[in-house]
N, C-alpha and C positions, 0 to 999 in steps of 0.2 A: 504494500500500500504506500502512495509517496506521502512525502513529509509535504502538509501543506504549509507555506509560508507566510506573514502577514506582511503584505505589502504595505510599504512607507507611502507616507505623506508628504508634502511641503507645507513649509511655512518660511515666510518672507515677515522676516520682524525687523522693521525701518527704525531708525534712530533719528528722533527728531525730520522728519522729511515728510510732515502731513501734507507741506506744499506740492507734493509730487500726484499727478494724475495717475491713480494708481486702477480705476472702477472697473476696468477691463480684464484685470488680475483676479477677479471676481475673490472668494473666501481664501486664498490663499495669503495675501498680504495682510501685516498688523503692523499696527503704529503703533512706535512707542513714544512716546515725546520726552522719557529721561529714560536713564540707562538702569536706574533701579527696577524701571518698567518694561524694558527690556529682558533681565533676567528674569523676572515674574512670568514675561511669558514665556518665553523659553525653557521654563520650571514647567508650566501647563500642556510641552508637547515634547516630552523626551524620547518617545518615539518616530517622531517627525525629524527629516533630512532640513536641519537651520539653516537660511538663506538671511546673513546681517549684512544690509548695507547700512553705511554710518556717511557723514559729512567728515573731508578730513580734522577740523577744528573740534571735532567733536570726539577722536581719536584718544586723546589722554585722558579721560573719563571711562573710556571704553574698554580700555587695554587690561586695567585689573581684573577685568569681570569674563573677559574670555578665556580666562585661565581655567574659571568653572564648568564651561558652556562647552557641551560637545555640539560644532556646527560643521558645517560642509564647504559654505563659501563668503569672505568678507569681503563684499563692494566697499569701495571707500573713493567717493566722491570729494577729489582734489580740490579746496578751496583756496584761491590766491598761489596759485601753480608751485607750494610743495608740500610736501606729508612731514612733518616736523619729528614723528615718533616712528619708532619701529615696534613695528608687525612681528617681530619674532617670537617665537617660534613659529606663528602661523604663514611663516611670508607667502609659503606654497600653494596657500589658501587663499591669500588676497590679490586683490584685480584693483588696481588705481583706476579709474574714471574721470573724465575732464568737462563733462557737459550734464546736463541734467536727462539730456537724451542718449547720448552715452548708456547711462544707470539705466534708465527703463529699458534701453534693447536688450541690455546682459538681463536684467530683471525679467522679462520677457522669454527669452531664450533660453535663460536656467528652468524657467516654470514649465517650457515644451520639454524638456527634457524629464524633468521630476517627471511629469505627466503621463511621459511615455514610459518611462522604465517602471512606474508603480503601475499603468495600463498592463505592461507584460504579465507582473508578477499578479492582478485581478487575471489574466487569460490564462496562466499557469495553474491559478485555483480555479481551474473551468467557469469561473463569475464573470462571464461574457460580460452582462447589463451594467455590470462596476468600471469593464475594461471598455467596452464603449464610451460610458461615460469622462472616461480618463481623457482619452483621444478625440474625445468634444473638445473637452476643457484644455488640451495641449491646441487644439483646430484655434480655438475662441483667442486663447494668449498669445496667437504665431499672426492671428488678424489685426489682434489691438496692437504688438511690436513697428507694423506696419508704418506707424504715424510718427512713430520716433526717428526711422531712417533720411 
């Protein structure tokens, strides 16, 4: 009998960037507007693949608190063209970003992907109707990227 698996989820926990057009990202993104609220959510999905974009000025608030946090990918949106802190140990983790539409295509393109690789692993547990769904929702994020390029 195969081992069935629970496919992961995404979550896009933004760091202060309520200004960012996000409605197209449909339940996938959460705002946090401080970094205490950050880890609180990130506490509420620890089985979910964490996607943290941050502002780079907003980088040395940030950096204690990923020590705790097991994530996937940290955006970090360049402000006044340099990153003042390092990313270490995560370097291999992080993506610098120079625009605000920059963020939304990677933001956009990392959620097709979630999408699709937890779409498989819903096809793997024969849950067609879940894996469709998946591959909506990859369809719907890969439409809305559009508007950023």
């Amino acid at each position: 009998m195969p081992v069935i698996s629970e496919p992961q989820s995404a979550k896009i926990l933004l760091l202060d960037l309520s200004y960012l057009s996000t409605e197209g990202l449909q339940t996938i993104v959460v705002h946090c507007p401080t970094v205490s609220d950050l880890a609180i959510q990130a506490s509420k999905y620890p089985t979910c693949i964490l996607i943290i974009a941050c502002r780079s000025d907003s980088l040395s608030e940030l950096i204690p608190v990923l020590s705790d946090l097991t994530f996937d990918t940290l955006y970090i949106l360049n402000v006044d063209g340099k990153i003042e802190y390092s990313v270490e140990p995560w370097s291999s983790k992080a993506t610098a970003v120079y625009t605000d539409n920059e963020l939304m295509r990677h933001l956009c393109t990392k959620s097709v992907m979630c999408y699709y690789i937890e779409a498989m692993e819903h096809k793997d547990n024969k849950d067609m109707s879940l894996a469709n769904r998946c591959l909506m929702d990859g369809l719907n994020a890969l439409e809305y990227a559009k508007q950023f390029i």
